[in-house]
C-alpha positions as CSV (number, residue, x, y, z in Angstrom):
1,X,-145.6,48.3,-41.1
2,X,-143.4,50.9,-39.6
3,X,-140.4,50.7,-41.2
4,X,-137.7,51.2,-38.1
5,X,-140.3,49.9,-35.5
6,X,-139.3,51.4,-32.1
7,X,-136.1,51.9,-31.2
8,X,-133.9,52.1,-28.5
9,X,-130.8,52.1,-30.6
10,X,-129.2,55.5,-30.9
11,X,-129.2,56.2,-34.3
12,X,-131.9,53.7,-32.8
13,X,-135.8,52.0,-31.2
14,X,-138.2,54.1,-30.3
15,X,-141.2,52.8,-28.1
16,X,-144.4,54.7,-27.4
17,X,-145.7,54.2,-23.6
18,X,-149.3,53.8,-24.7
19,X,-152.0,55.2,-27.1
20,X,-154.3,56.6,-23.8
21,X,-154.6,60.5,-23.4
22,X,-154.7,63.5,-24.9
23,X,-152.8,64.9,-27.6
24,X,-151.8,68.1,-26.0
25,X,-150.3,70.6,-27.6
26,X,-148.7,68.3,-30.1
27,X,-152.5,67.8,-31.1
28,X,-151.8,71.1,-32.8
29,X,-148.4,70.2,-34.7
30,X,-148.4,68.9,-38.0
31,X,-147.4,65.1,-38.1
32,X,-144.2,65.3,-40.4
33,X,-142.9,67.9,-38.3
34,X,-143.2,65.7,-35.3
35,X,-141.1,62.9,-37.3
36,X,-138.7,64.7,-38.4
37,X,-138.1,66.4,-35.4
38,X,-137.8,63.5,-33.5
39,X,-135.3,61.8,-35.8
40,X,-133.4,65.2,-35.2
41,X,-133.7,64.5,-31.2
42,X,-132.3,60.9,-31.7
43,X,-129.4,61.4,-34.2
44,X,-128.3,64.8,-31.5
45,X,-128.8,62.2,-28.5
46,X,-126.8,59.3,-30.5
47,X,-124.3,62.8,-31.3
48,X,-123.8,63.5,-27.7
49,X,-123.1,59.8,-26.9
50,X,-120.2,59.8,-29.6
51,X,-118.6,63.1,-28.2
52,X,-118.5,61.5,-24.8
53,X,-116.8,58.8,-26.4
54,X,-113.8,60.9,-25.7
55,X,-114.0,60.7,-22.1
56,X,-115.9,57.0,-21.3
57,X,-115.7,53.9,-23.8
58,X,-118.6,53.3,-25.6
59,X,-119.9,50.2,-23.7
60,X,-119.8,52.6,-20.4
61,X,-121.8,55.2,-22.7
62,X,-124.3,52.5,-23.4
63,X,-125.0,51.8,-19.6
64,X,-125.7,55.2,-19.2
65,X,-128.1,55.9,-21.7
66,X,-130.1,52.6,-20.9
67,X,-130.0,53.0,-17.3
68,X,-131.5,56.7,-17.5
69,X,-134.2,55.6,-20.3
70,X,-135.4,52.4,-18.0
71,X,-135.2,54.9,-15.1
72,X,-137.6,57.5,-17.2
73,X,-139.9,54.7,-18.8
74,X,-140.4,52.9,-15.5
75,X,-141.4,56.2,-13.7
76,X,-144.0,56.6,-16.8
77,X,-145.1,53.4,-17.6
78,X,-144.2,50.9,-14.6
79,X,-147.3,51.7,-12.3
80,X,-148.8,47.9,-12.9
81,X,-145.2,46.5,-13.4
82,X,-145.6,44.5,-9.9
83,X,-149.1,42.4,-10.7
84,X,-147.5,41.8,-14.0
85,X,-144.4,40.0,-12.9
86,X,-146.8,38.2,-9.8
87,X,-148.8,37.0,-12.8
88,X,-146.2,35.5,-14.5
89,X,-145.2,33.5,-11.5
90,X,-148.6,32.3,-10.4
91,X,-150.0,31.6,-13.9
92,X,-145.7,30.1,-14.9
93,X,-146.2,31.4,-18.1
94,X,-143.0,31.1,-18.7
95,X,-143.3,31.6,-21.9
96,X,-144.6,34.7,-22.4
97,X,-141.5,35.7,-19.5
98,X,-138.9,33.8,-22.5
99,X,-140.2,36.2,-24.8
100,X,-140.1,39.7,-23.0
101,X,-136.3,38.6,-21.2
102,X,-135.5,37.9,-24.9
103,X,-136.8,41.1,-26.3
104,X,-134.9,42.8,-23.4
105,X,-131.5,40.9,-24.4
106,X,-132.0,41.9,-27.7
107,X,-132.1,46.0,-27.0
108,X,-129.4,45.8,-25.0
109,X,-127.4,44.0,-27.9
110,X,-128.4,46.5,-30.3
111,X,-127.8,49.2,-28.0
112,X,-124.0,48.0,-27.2
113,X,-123.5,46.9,-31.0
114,X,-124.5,50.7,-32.6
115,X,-122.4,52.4,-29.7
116,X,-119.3,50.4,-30.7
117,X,-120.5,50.9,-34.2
118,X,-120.1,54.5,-33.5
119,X,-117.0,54.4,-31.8
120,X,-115.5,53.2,-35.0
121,X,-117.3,54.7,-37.8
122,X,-118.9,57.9,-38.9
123,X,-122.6,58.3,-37.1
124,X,-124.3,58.5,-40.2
125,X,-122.9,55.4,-41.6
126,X,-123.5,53.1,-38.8
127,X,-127.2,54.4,-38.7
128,X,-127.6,53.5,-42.5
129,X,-125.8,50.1,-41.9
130,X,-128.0,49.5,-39.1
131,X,-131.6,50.4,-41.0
132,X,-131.0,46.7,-43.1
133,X,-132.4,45.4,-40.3
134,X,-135.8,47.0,-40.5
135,X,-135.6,46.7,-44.1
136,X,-135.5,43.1,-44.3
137,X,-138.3,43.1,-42.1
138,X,-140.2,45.6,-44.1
139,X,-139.0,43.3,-47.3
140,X,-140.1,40.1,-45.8
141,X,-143.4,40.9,-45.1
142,X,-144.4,42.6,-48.0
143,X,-142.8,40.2,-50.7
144,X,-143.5,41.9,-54.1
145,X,-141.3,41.7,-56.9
146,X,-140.8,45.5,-56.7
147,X,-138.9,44.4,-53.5
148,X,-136.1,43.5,-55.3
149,X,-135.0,46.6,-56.2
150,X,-134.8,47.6,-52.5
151,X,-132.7,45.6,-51.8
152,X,-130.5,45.9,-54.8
153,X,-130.5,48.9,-54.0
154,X,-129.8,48.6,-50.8
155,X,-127.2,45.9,-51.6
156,X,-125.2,48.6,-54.1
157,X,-125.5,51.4,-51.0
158,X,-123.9,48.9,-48.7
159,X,-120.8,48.0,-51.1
160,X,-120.5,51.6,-51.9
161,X,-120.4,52.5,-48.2
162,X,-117.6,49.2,-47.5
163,X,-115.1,49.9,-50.6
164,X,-115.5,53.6,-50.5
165,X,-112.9,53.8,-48.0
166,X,-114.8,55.3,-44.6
167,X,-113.2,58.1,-43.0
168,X,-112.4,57.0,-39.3
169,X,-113.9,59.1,-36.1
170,X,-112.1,58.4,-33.1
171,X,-108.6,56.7,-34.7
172,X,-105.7,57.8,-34.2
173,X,-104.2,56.2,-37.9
174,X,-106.8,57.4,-40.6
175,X,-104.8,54.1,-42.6
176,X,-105.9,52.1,-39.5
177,X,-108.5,49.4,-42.0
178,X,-109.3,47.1,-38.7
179,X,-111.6,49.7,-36.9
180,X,-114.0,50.3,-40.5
181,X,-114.5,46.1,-40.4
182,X,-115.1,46.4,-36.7
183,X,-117.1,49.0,-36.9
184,X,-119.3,47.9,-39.9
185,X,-118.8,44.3,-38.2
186,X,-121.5,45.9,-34.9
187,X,-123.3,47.8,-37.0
188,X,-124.5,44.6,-38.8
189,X,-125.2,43.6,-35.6
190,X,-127.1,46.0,-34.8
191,X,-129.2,45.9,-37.8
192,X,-129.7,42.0,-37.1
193,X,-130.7,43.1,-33.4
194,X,-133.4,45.4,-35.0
195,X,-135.3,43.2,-37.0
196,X,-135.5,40.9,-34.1
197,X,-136.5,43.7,-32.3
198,X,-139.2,44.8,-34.1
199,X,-140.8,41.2,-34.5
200,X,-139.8,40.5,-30.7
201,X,-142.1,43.5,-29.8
202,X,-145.0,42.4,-31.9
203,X,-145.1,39.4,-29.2
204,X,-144.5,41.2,-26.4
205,X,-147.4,43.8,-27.4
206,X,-149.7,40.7,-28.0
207,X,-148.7,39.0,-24.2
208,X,-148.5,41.6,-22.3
209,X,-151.1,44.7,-21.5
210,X,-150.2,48.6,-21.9
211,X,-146.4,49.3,-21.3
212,X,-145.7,46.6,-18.8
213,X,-143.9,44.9,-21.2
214,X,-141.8,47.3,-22.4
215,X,-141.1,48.3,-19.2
216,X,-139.7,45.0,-18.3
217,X,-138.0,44.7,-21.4
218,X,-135.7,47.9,-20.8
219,X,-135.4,46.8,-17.5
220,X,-133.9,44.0,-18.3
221,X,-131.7,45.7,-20.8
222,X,-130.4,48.2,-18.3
223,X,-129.1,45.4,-16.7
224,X,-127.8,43.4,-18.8
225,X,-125.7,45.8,-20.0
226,X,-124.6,46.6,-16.5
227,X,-121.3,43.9,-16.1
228,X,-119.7,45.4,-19.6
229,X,-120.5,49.2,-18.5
230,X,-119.1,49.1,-15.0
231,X,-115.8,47.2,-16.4
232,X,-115.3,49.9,-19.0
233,X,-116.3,52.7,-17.1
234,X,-115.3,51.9,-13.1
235,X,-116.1,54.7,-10.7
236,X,-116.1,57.4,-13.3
237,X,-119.4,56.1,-14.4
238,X,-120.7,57.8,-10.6
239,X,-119.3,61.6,-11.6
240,X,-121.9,63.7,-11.6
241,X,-121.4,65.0,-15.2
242,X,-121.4,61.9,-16.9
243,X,-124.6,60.8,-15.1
244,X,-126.2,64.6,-16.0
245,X,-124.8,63.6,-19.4
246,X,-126.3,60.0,-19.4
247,X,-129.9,61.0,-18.8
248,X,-129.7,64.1,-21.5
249,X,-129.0,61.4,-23.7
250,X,-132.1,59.0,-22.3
251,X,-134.1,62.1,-22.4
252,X,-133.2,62.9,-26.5
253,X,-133.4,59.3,-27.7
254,X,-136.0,58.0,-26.0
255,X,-138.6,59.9,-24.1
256,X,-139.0,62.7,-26.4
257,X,-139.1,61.6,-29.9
258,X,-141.2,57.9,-28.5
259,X,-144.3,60.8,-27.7
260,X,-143.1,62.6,-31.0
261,X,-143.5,59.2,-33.0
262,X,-146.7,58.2,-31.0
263,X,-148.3,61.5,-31.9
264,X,-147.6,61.3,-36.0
265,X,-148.6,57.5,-36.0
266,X,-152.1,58.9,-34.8
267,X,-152.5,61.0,-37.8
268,X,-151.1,59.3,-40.5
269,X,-150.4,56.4,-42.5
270,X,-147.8,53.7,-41.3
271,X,-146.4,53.4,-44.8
272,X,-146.4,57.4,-44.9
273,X,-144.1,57.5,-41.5
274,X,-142.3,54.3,-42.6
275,X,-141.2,56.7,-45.5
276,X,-140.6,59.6,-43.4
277,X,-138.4,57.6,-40.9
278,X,-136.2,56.4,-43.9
279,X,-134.4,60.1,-43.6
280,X,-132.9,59.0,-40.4
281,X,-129.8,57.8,-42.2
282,X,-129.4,61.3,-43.6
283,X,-130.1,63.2,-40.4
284,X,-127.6,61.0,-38.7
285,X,-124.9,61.8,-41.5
286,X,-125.7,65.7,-41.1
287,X,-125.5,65.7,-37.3
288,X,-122.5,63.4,-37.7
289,X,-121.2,66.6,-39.8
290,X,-122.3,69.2,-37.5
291,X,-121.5,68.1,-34.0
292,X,-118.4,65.6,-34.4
293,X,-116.9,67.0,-37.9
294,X,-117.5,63.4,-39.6
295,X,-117.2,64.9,-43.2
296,X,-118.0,61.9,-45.8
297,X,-116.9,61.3,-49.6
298,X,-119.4,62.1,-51.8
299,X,-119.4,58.1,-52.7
300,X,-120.6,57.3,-49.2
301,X,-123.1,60.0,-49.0
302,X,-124.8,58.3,-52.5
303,X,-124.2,54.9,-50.5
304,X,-126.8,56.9,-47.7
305,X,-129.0,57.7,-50.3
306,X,-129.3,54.2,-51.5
307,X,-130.0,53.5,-48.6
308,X,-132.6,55.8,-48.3
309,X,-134.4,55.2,-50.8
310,X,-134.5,51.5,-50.8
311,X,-136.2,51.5,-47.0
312,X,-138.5,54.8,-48.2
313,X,-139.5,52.2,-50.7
314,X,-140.1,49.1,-48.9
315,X,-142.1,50.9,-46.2
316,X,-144.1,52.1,-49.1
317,X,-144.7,48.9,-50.7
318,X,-145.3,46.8,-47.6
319,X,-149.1,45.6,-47.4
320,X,-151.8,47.6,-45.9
321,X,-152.5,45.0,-43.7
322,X,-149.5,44.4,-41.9
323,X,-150.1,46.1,-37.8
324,X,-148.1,48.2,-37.3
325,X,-145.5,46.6,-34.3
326,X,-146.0,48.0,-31.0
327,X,-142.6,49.8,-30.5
């Protein structure tokens, strides 16, 4: 399987619109350049989301983002969105409309979790808290006894990263302990949220035809993520900037790197990009560095190895034939 499935989270799912068409000029570019490059487009866009963190709260940021990628993927993807939905209502398979509303709920969960997770804690650590959640997919499915070093592994990564005293992004009292917990508190959330999410869009690939169900899905995220992101962010959620901003950041972590991704799984092994995806943790800590000045201890960037490693591992070890989910 694809370790990290799709992702809308910011450090997280990406979703490829369809396997239809042509490869383009990305035909021409060498698979692991199209992975890593797109990890580097989502850790920038989840980097972008934490500097406005300065100016909106997070939940207001996460609005944004989702209503600008449901906006993009609907313009793509959303052309047979209408006889889907009148299908659902004449045929009442309700369902198969229980399981894409529930896939929906889920990425806007994980969404709102890894932005408040960001809020709280330094990028790169909420995006290696959060890849235990595609890990104990990728664990689950495979079950080898080499599986248990993973997550051992994984297990000695995560208590370096919670006793190694994480330095704080956005607090005002660096002694301030109650934003860490909270922070690591959503990121496990968010980790939860995207192993649900990857098994979520296994049955939503299997119901539902092309993108049309992914399309509903972020639809239904964008607005269920509407009530929290208008009481955080009022009318300054209508100034022109943040909007400009809020689509950038759509644009980064979704539409680019999903036709990145889609590209590389063409031409390679899912185990292979599994591996390659594992990296994101470490991209996310050196954009962390680069763009917001999150400098880590050396005890938390072994903790990301870990990490690493132990998903590099597990999407290695996972059985050949295991699909691939949809997002």
């Amino acid at each position: 399987m694809r370790l990290g499935g799709g992702r809308d989270r910011p450090g997280g799912p990406h979703i490829p619109l369809g396997v239809a068409g042509s490869d383009g000029p990305l035909g021409r570019v060498p698979p692991t350049v199209l992975i890593l490059s797109g990890g580097l487009f989502v850790q920038f866009g989840a980097g972008l989301a934490a500097r406005l963190f300065t100016q909106l709260p997070a939940a207001a940021v996460t609005g944004l983002r989702l209503w600008a990628a449901a906006l993009i993927i609907a313009a793509i993807g959303g052309r047979r969105l209408a006889p889907v939905i009148r299908g659902l209502v004449r045929d009442r398979s309700w369902h198969d409309a229980g399981i894409v509303l529930a896939f929906g709920l889920v990425l806007a969960t994980m969404n709102y979790s890894i932005y408040q997770a960001m809020a709280r804690i330094p990028l790169g650590i909420a995006v290696t808290i959060e890849f235990l959640g595609p890990l104990a997919v990728a664990v689950v499915l495979s079950r080898r006894l080499l599986d248990l070093l993973w997550v051992a592994l994984a297990g000695a990564g995560v208590l370096l990263l919670t006793r190694g005293g994480t330095s704080l992004a956005h607090s005002a009292r660096p002694g301030d302990t109650g934003l860490v917990v909270t922070g690591t508190l959503f990121a496990l959330t968010a980790a939860a949220c995207w192993a649900a999410y990857i098994m979520l869009s296994r049955s939503t690939g299997r119901r539902f035809s092309g993108s049309s169900g992914l399309v509903l899905a972020m639809i239904i995220a964008a607005v269920a993520v509407t009530p929290p992101a208008i009481a955080a962010g009022h009318a300054a959620l209508l100034r022109p900037e943040f909007l400009a901003t809020g689509a950038l950041i759509g644009l980064l972590s979704s539409v680019i790197p999903y036709r990145f991704e889609l590209q590389a799984l063409r031409r390679m092994p899912t185990r292979v990009f599994g591996i390659f995806m594992s990296m994101e943790p470490a991209i996310a800590a050196l954009v962390g560095l680069a763009l917001l000045s999150q400098s880590l201890s050396a005890r938390e960037w072994v903790a990301i190895v870990f990490v690493t490693v132990a998903s590099a591992g597990a999407a290695w070890a996972t059985p050949r034939a295991v699909p691939p989910p949809q997002a």
